[in-house]
N, C-alpha and C positions, 0 to 999 in steps of 0.2 A: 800303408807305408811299407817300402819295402828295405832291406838291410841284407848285404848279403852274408851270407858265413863266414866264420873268420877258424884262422886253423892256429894250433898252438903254436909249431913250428914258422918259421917266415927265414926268407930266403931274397939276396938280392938277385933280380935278373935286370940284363942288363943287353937288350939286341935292338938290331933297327928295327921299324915300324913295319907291318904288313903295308906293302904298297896298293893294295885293292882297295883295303880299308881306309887304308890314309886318303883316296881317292875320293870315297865313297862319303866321307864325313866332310872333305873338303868342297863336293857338289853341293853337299846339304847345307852350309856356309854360304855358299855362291845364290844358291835358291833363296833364302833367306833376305841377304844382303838388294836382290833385286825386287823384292815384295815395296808395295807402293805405299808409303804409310797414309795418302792420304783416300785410299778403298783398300782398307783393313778387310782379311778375310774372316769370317764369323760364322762360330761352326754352331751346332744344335744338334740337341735329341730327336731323333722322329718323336710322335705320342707314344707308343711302346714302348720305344727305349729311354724315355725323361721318367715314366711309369716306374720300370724298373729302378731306374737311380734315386727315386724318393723311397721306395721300398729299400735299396740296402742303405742311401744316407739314414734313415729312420731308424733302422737295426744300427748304423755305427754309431749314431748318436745317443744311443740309448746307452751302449754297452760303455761308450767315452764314461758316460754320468753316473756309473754302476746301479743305473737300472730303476736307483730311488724316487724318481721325479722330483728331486730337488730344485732342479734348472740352475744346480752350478754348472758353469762353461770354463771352469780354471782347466781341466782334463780334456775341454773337446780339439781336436785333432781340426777340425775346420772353423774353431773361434777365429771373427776378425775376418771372415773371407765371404766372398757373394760365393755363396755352394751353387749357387745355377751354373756357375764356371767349373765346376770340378769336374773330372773325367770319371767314367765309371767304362771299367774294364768290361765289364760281366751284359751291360747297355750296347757298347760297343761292338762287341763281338754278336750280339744276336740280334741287332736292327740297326737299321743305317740308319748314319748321320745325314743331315743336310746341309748343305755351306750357299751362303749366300755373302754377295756384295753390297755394304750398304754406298 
């Protein structure tokens, strides 16, 4: 989860929008908007990187539970969700994905 910092002081600004960026988020809308719903794109772990995401969901899920083996889920952070769909940075970044059309 991420949250960003927050400062004591807070301050209004008030200017027009970076036009590259206004661009740049309005392509990624455009892209979006033209995707086919009916061949949804469906991404995946390679084996090493699904490897890795069991390894740190297995550490987050521990620490969620504080560790006891209780198997309370009031605390877990992925209660209620298919974890095969969660992203993992750390997979990501050190083995490729694969994307397929079904």
């Amino acid at each position: 989860m991420v949250w960003p910092d927050t400062r004591e002081e807070w301050k209004y600004v008030d200017r027009k929008p970076n036009a590259a960026w206004e661009e740049s988020a309005g392509a990624v809308f455009r892209s979006l908007v033209r995707l086919d719903p009916d061949k949804p794109l469906r991404f995946g772990f390679d084996p090493d990187a699904q490897q890795l995401f069991v390894e740190w969901l297995a550490e987050l899920e521990t620490k969620v539970r504080g560790g006891d083996g209780s198997g309370n889920r009031s605390g877990s952070l992925t209660s209620g969700t298919d974890c095969s769909q969660l992203p993992d940075s750390r997979a990501s970044s050190h083995a490729c994905c694969r994307q397929r059309r079904l």
